[in-house]
C-alpha positions in Angstrom: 0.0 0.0 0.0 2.7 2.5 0.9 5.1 3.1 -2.2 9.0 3.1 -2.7 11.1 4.2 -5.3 15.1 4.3 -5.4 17.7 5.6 -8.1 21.4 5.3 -8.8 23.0 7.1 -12.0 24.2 10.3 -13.6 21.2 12.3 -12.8 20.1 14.9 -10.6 17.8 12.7 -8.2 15.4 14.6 -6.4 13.4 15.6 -9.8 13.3 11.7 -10.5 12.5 10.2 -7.4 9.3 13.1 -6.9 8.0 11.8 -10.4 8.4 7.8 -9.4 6.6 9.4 -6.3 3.8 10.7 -8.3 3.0 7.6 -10.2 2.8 5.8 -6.7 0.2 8.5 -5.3 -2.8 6.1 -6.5 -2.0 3.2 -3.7 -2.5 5.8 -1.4 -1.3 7.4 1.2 -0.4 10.6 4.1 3.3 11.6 4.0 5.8 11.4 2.1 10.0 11.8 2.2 12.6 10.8 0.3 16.8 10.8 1.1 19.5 11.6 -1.0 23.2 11.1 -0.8 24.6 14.6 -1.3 28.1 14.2 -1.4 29.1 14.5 2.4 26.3 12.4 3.7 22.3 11.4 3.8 20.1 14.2 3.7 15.8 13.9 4.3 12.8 15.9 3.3 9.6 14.5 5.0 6.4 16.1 5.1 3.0 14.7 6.1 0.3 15.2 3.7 0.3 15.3 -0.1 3.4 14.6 -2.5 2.7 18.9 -3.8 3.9 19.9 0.1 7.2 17.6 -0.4 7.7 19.6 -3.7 7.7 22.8 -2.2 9.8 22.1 0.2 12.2 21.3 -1.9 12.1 24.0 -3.6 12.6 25.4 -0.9 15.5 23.7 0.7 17.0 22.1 -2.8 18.9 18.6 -1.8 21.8 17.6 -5.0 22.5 14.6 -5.9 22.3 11.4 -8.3 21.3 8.5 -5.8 18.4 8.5 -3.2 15.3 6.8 -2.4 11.4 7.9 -2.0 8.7 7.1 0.2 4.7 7.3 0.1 3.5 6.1 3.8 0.3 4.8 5.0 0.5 4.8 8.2 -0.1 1.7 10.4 2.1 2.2 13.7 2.4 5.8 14.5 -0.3 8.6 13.0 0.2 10.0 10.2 3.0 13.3 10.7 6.3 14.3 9.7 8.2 12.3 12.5 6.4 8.9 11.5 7.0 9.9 7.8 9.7 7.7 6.3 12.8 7.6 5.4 14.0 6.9 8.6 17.3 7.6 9.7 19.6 6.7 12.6 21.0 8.9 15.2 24.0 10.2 13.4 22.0 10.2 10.1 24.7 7.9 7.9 22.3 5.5 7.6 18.3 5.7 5.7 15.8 3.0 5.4 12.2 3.1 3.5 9.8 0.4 4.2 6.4 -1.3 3.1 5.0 -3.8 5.2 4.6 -4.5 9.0 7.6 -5.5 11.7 5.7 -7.6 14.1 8.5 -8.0 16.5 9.2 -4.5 16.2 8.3 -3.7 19.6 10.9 -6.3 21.4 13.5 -5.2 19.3 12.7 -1.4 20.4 13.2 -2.2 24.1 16.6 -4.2 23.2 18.1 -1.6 21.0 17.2 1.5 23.8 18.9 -0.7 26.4 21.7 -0.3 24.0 21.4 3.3 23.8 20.0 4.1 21.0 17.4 6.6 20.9 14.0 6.7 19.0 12.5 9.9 17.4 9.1 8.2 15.4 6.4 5.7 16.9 6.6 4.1 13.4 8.0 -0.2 13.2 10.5 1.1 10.3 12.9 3.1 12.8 13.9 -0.4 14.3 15.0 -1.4 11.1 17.5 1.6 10.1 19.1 0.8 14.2 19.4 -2.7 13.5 20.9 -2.0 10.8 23.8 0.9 12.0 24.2 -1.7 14.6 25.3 -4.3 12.4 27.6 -2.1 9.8 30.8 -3.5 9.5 31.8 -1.7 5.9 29.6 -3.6 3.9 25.6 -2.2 3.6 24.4 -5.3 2.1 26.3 -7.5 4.8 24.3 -5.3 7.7 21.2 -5.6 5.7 21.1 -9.4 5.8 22.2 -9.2 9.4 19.2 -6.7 10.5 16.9 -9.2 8.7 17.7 -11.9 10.0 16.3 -10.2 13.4 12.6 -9.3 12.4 9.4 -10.6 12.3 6.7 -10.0 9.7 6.4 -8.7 5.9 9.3 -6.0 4.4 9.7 -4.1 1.2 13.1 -1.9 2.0 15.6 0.3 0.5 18.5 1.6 2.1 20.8 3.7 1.6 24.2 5.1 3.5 27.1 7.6 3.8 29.5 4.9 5.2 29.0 2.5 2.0 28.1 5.7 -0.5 27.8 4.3 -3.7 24.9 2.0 -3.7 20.9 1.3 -3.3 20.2 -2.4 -0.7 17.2 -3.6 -1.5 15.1 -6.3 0.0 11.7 -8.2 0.2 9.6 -10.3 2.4 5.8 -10.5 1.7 6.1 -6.9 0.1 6.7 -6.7 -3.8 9.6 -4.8 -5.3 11.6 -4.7 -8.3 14.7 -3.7 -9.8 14.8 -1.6 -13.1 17.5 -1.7 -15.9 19.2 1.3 -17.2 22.3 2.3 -19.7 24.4 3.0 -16.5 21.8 3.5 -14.0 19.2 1.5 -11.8 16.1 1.8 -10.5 14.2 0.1 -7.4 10.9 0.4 -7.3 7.5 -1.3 -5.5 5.5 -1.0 -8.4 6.5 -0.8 -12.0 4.6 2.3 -12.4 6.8 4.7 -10.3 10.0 4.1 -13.2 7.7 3.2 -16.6 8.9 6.8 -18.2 12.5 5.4 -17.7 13.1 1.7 -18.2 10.7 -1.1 -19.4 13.3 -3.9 -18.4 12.6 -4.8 -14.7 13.7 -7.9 -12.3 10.9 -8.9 -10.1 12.0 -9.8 -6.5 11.8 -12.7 -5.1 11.0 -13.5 -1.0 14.2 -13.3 0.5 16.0 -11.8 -2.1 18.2 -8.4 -1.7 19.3 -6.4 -4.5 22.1 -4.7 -4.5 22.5 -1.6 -7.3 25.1 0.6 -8.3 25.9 2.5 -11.5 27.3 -0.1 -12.7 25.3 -2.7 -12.6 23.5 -4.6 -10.2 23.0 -8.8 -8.4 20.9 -10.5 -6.1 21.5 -12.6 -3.0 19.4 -14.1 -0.7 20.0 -13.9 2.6 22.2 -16.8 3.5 24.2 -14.2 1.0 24.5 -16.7 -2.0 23.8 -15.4 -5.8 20.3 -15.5 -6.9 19.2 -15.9 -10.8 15.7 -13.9 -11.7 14.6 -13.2 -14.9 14.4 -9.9 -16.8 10.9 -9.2 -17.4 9.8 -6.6 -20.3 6.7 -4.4 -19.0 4.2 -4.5 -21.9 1.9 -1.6 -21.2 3.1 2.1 -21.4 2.3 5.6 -19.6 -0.7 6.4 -22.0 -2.6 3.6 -20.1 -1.5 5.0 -16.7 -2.7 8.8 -18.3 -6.6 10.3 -17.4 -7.0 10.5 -21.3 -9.6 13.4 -20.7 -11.6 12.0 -18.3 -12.0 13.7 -14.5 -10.6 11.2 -12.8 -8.7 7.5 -13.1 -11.8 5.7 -12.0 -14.3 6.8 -14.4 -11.7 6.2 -17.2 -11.7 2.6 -15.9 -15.5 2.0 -15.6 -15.1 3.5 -19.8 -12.7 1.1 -20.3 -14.7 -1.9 -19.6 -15.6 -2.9 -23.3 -12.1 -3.0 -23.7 -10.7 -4.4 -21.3 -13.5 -7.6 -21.0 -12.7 -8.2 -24.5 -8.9 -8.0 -23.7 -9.9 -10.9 -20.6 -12.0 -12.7 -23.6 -9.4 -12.4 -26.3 -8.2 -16.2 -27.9 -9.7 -17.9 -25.2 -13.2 -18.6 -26.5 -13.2 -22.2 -28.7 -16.7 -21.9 -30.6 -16.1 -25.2 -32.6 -15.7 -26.8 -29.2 -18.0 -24.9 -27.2 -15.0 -24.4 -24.5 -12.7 -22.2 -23.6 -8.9 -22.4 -23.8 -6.7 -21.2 -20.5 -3.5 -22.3 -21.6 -1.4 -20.1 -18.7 -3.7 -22.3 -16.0 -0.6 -25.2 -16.4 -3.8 -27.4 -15.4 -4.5 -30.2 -18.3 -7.9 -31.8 -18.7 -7.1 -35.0 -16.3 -5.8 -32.0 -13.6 -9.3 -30.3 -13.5 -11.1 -33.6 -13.8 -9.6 -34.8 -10.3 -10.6 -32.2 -8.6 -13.5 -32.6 -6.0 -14.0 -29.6 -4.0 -13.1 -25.7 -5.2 -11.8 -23.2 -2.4 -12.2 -19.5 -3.7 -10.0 -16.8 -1.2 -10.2 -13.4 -2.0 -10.2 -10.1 -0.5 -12.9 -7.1 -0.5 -13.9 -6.3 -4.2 -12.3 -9.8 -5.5 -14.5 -11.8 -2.9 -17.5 -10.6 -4.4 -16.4 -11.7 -8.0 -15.7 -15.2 -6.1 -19.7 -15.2 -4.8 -20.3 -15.0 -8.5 -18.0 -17.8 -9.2 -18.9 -20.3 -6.8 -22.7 -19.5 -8.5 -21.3 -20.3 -12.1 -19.0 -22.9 -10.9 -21.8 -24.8 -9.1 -24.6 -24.5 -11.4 -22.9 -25.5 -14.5 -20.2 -27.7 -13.8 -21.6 -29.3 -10.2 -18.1 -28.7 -8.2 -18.8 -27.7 -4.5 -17.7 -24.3 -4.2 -16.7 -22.0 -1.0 -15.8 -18.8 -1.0 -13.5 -18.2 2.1 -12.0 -14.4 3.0 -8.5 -14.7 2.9 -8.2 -13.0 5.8 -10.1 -16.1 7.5 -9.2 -18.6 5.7 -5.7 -19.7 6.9 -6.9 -19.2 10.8 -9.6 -21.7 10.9 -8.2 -24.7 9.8 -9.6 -25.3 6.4 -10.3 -29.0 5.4 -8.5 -29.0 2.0 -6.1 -31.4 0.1 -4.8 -32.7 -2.8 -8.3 -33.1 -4.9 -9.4 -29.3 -3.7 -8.6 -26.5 -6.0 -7.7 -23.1 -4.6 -8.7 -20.3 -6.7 -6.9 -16.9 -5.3 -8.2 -13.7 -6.5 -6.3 -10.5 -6.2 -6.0 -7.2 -9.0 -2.4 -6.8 -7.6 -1.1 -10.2 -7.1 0.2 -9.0 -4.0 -2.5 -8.7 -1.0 -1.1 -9.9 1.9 -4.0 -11.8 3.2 -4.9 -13.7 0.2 -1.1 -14.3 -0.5 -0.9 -16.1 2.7 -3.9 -18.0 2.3 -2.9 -19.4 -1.0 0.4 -20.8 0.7 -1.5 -22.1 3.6 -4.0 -24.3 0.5 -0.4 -25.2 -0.6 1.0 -26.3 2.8 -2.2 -28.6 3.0 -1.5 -30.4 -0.4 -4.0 -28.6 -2.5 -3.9 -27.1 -6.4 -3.4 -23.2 -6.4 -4.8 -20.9 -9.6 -4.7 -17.4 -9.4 -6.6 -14.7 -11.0 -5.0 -11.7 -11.0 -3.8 -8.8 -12.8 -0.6 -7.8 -12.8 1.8 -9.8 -14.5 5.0 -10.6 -12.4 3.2 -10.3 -9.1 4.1 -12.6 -6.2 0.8 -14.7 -6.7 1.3 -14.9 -10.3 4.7 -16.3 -9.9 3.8 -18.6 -6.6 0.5 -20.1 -8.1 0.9 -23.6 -9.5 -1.3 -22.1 -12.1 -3.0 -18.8 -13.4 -4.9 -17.0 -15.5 -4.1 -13.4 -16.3 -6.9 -10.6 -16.5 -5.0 -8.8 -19.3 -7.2 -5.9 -17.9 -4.4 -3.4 -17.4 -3.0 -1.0 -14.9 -5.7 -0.1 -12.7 -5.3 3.3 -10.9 -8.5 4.1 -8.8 -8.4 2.6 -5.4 -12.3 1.8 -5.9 -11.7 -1.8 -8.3 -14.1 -1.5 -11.5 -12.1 -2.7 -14.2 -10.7 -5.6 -12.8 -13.9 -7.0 -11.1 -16.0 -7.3 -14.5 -12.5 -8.9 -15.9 -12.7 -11.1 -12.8 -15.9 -12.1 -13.1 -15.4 -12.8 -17.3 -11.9 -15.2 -15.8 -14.5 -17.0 -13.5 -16.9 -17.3 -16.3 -14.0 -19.0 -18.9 -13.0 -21.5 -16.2 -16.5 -22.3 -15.2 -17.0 -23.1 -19.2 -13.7 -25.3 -19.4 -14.6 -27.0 -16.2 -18.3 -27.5 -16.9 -17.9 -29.0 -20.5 -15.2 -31.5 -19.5 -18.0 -32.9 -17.7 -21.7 -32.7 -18.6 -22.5 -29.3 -20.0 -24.0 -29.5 -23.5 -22.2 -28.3 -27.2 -25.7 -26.5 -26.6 -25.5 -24.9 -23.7 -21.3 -24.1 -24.2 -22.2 -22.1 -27.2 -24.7 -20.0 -25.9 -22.2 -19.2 -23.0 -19.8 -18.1 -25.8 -22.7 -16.3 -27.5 -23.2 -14.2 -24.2 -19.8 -13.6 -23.8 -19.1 -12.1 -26.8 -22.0 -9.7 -26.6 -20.7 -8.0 -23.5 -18.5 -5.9 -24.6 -21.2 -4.2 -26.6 -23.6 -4.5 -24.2 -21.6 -2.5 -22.0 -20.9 -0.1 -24.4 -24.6 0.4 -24.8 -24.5 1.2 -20.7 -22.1 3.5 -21.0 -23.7 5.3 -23.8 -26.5 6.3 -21.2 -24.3 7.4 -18.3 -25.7 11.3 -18.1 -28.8 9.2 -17.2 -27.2 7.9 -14.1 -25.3 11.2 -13.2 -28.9 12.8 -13.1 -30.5 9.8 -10.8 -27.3 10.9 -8.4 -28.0 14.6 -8.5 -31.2 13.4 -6.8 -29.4 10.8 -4.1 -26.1 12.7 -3.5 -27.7 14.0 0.0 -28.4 10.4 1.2 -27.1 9.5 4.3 -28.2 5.4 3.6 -28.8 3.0 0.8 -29.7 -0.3 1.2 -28.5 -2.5 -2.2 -30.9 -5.8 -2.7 -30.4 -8.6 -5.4 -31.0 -12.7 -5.5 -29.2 -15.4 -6.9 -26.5 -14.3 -9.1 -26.6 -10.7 -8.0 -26.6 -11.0 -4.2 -22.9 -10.6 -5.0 -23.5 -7.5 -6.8 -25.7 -5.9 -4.8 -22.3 -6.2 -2.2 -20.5 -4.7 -4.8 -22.8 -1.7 -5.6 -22.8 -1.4 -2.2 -19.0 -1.2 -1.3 -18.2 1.4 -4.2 -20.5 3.9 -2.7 -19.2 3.8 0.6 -15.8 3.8 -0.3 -15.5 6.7 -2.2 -18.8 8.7 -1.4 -18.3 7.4 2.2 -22.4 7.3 2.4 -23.4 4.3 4.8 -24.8 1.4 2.5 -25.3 -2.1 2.9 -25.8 -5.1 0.7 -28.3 -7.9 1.3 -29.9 -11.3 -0.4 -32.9 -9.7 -1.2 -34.9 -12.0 0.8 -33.1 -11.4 3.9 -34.4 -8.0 4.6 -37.7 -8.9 6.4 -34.8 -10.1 8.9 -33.8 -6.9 10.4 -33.0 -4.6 7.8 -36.8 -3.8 6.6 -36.5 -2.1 10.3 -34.4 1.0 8.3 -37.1 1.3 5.6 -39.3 4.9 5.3 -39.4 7.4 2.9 -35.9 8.6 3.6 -34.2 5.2 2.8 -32.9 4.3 -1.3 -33.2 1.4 -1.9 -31.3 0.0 -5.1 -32.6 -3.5 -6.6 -30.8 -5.6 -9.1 -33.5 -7.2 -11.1 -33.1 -8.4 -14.3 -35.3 -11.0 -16.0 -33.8 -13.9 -14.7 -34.6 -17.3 -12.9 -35.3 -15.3 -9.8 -37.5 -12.3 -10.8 -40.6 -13.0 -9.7 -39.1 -13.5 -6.0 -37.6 -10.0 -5.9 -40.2 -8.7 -7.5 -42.3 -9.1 -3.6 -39.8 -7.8 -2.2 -39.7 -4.6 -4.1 -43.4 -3.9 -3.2 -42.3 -4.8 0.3 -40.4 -2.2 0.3 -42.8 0.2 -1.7 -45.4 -0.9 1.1 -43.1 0.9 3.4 -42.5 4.3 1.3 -39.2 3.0 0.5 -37.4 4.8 -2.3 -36.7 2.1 -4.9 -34.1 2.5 -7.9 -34.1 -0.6 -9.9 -31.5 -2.1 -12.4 -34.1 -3.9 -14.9 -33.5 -5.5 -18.1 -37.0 -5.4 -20.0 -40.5 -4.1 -19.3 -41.9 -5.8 -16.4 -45.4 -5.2 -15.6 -45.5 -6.8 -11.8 -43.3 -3.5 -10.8 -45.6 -1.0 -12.8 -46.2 1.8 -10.0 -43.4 0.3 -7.4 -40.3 2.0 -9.2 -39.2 5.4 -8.5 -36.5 5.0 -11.0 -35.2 2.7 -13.3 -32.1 2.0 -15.2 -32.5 -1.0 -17.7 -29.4 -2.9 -18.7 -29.4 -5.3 -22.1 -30.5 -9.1 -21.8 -28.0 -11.7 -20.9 -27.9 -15.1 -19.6 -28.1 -15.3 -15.8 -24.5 -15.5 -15.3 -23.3 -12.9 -16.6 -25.8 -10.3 -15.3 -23.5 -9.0 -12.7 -21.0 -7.5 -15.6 -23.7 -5.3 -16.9 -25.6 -4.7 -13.4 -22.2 -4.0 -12.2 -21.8 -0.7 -14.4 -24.7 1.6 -13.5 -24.0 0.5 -9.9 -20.2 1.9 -10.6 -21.2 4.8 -12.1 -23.9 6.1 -9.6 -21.2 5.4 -6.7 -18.7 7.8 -9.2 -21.3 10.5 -9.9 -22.1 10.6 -6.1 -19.6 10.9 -5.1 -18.2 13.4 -7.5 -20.8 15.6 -6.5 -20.1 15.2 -2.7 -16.5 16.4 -3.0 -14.8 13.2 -2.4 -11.5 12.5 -3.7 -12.7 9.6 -6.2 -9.2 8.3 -6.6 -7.9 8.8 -3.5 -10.5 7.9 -0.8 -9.3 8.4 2.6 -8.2 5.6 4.8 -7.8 3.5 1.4 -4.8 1.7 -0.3 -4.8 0.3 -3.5 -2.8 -3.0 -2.8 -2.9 -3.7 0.7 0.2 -5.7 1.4 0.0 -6.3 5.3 -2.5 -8.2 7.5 
């Protein structure tokens, strides 16, 4: 969630690192800092608050220099000020550490270390590190590195750098990504690939327990018994245009205009319409694999674990697998009953959540198959997963996840299709699942074509202080999903519900003040929430429906409607999804929320 970015070369560094900076702002975060090496020693700028205040600082107070690192922090120990900002430095500032991720033996080592003398100025878990370290300096950085590590406890991104060993970036990883980008006599280290895209598209991915170390030069990798480690150079195929606004107010409602794209993108050459199948070849799971396998395990995380509701629908119905759907953050603490027939299905846009990272490696301690859906190509659960298929979505800049949840719920839909024809789904049936598929990039086209209709229904809602989301079968999942992407950027109180479930407490909430959203197309379960809609009418609830076709058993119970195109049942929550996106937007647009940057949020949430 926090970001990091590191150079070494001829340039003047402060300019570069800001920019790397920049491109790091959408994770999300409340200071920011960076420390160069300026010729006599390290010297910091930290400020709290937004990347603009660090600029003018340094204008301000101008640092020289051609190697440094940057920081983005969101704070978990300590709040969010100047002091807890990082870098961190030691006492005699000759030593500077930056750091994603969570020491959880950081307090131990504090009360050791001021035994020793040495003397704290930040509540944060990172200033243990950069003592550690300065304790353990004996002319080599790397060497002291390895040493410090071998002390802590928990997940680590770091770069370090210092006056006594001047020439070079130490870079390491536990749990927290970070790569190393190639340049014509400079390097770059970097936790996403985003902060140094404008410079180099040639960029080592990290493994656990690997520590770079970069100079000028060149750079090499050890682990930390200090042995040479081998990774492969990886070439990043998207450029800055896709990481660019394009015209559009913000990164998110770019993203939700992307969707036709980027669902065909998900669909492109896997679709077999002479088959009636689909073809994953990156899932390294042949025919006889999927066949074995008795029970499916889907782990995900917030946005993702609603496209895994979806799933285990799909999954169940057509192919007849058992399905759970497990939060990751659950999952690996109450001793799951998996083994070697259950597949584990991990979904995560970044390939690097920390929670579903660590309950895919718990599925793998227990024996079972591991496929992950993610994102972003070279992440640690695209690399760790026996098998995987890739969204092909690309980068995805709002914090709020719209993109890659319809590309999500598309991945779900292809494996449900291989899965369910290698047993008893119909040429039939397979084909009119390929039909539907193919249609929704237009369909959602067609959506988007209508979306001043939506930003006038939230010119009417933008005061609510409530909204209650209902839908049935297939789009109980996306009424959880409407209901998240309004209160995580409008920061409106709303709640998602099986549709039948609200006579159980939440028909309590229901007057003439309360919207209440409905996802009901024309599918298997109509008629069902169809009652519940007048239930709520009955009670002068406000009702905004997502409908597909003229239904005359609501005539005189909508307030407002918003029809989306005919599908098959399965794929209703792509198109429901996009009204429901774009409401949440134009909410909260017209609230004066920062749509890209809601507060408290982090777009790849790499601790526990």
């Amino acid at each position: 969630m926090c970001g990091i970015v590191g150079y070494v070369g001829p340039k003047k560094v402060a300019p570069l690192l800001l920019e790397g900076l920049k491109r790091l702002e959408y994770r999300g975060y409340d200071s920011a800092g960076l420390a160069i090496m300026n010729g006599k020693g390290v010297e910091t700028r930290k400020v709290a608050g937004k990347i603009s205040r660090l600029e003018s600082l340094i204008s301000a107070k101008p640092i020289s220099g051609t190697l440094g690192i940057g920081h983005t922090r969101w704070a978990t120990h300590g709040a969010p000020n100047e002091a807890n900002a990082h870098p961190h430095v030691d006492e005699k500032h000759e030593f500077a550490v930056v750091h994603n991720g969570i020491i959880e033996n950081a307090g131990s080592l504090r009360r050791k270390l001021e035994d020793l003398g040495h003397v704290f100025t930040s509540e944060t878990d990172t200033e243990v590190l950069v003592h550690l370290i300065e304790a353990a300096f004996d002319g080599s950085l790397e060497d002291a590195v390895i040493e410090a590590l071998h002390q802590v406890e928990g997940a680590y991104g770091i770069a370090v750098v210092s006056s006594r060993d001047p020439h070079k970036i130490v870079a390491a990883r536990k749990g927290s990504p970070l790569l190393v980008g190639l340049g014509d006599g400079e390097h770059y280290v970097a936790s996403d690939a985003s902060a140094i895209l404008a410079h180099t598209r040639e960029v080592v991915y990290l493994h656990d327990g690997d520590l770079a170390v970069l100079d000028r030069s060149g750079y090499r990798i050890i682990g930390l018994d200090s042995l040479t480690q081998t990774r492969k150079v990886s070439k990043i195929d998207w450029d800055l245009a896709q990481m660019e606004r394009g015209g559009f107010a913000h990164f998110m409602l770019k993203e939700i205009f992307e969707q036709p794209q980027t669902v065909a993108s998900t669909l492109a050459g896997r679709l077999l319409l002479n088959t009636a199948t689909a073809k994953l070849a990156g899932t390294n799971l042949s025919d006889e694999d999927l066949l074995a396998i008795d029970n499916i395990v889907i782990t995900a995380c917030g946005t993702s674990w609603h496209s895994g509701l979806i799933g285990e629908h799909m999954i169940e119905e057509s192919a007849r697998i058992p399905v759970e759907v497990e939060y990751a953050s659950e999952f690996r603490y109450r001793n799951p009953i998996v083994n070697d027939r259950t597949l584990c299905i991990v979904i995560s846009q970044s390939g690097e959540t920390a929670d579903t990272l660590a309950a895919m490696r718990e599925a793998q301690r227990r024996g079972a198959r591991t496929l992950g859906i993610v994102n972003v190509v070279g992440s640690t659960i695209a690399r760790d997963a026996a098998a995987g298929i890739y969204l092909h979505a690309g980068p995805e800049i709002g914090v709020a996840s719209t993109k890659a949840f319809t590309s999500q719920v598309v991945a779900l839909a292809l494996l449900t299709l291989k899965m369910a024809r290698l047993r008893d789904l119909s040429v039939i049936r397979g084909r009119e699942i390929i039909d539907a598929l193919q249609a929704l990039p237009g369909h959602i086209q067609q959506i988007l074509d209508r979306a001043p209709e939506i930003e006038a229904l939230a010119e009417e809602f933008k005061r609510a202080q409530n909204f209650l989301y209902l839908g049935r079968g297939y789009n109980f999942p996306t009424a959880l999903e409407g209901a998240l992407k309004l209160k995580e950027i409008s920061y409106i109180h709303a709640e998602g519900y099986p549709a039948a479930e609200m006579k159980h407490g939440p028909i309590a909430l229901i007057d003439e003040l309360m919207p209440v959203v409905f996802i009901a197309p024309h599918d298997s379960v109509f008629d069902k929430v169809a009652s519940n809609v007048q239930e709520v009418k009955a009670r002068k609830g406000r009702v905004i429906a997502i409908t597909s076709r003229e239904e005359p058993s609501l005539a005189g119970k909508i307030d407002y409607e918003f029809r989306i195109p005919e599908t098959i049942d399965m794929l209703t929550p792509v198109l429901a999804a996009i009204p429901l996106q774009l409401l949440a937007y134009y909410i909260a647009v017209k609230r004066g929320s920062n749509v890209d940057q809601p507060r408290n949020l982090a777009k790849s949430v790499t601790v526990e």
